[in-house]
C-alpha positions in Angstrom: 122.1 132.5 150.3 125.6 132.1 151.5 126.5 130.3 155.0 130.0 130.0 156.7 130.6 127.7 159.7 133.3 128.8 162.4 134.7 126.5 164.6 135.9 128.5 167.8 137.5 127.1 171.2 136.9 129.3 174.3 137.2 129.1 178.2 134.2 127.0 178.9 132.0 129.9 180.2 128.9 129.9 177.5 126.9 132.5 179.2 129.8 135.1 179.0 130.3 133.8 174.9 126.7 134.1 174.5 126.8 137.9 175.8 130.0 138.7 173.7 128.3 137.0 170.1 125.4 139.4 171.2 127.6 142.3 171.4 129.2 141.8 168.5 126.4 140.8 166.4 125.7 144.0 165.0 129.4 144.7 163.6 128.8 141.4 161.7 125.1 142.7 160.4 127.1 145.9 159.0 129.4 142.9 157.0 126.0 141.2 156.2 125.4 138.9 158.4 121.6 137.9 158.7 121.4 135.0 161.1 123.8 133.5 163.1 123.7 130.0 165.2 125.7 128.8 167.7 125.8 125.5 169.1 128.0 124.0 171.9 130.7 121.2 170.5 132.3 120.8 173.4 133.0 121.4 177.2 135.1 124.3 175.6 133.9 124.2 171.8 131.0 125.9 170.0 130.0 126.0 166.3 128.6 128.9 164.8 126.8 129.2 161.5 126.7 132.2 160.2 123.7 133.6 156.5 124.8 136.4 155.0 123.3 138.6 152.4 126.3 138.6 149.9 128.4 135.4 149.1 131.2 138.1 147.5 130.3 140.5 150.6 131.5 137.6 152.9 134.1 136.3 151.4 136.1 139.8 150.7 135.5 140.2 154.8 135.3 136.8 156.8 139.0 136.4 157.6 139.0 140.2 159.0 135.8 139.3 160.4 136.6 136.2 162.6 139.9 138.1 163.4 137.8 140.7 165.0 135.6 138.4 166.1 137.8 136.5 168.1 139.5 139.5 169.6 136.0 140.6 170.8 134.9 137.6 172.3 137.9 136.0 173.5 137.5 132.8 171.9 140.2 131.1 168.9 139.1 129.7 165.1 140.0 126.2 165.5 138.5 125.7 161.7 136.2 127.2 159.1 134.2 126.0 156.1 131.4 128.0 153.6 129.2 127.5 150.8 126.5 128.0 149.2 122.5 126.8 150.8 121.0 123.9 148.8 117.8 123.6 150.6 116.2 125.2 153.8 113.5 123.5 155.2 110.6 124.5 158.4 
């Protein structure tokens, strides 16, 4: 499994980001997207990590996918990181 981390700034309002990341969840599920997380950095910060089925699916798509991302949820990449999963634990 493959995971990518986004680093996104937006205008403080997590309910209305919540609702946008829902709404756009499914266009990232047709780039292969198969869990997302988000967690709150910041009074205007979040986090998101992002599994996805195909390490070469992602990487031939992540830069058009934050791009449309961040136009559909109003928030800005501040930074971004991937790689692969060395362990999962429950």
């Amino acid at each position: 499994m493959f995971v990518s981390f986004t680093d996104w700034e937006f205008d403080g309002n997590i309910e209305n980001a919540v609702e946008n990341m829902k709404g756009f969840w499914p266009e990232m599920k047709k780039h292969g997207a198969t869990n997302m997380r988000a967690t709150v950095t910041g009074e205007k910060t979040l986090r998101t990590m992002t599994i996805w089925s195909s390490e070469e699916q992602m990487k031939a798509n992540i830069d058009e996918i934050r791009a449309a991302a961040a136009k559909a949820v109003g928030m800005t990449t501040t930074d971004g990181m991937m790689g692969t999963i060395a362990v999962e634990l429950e």
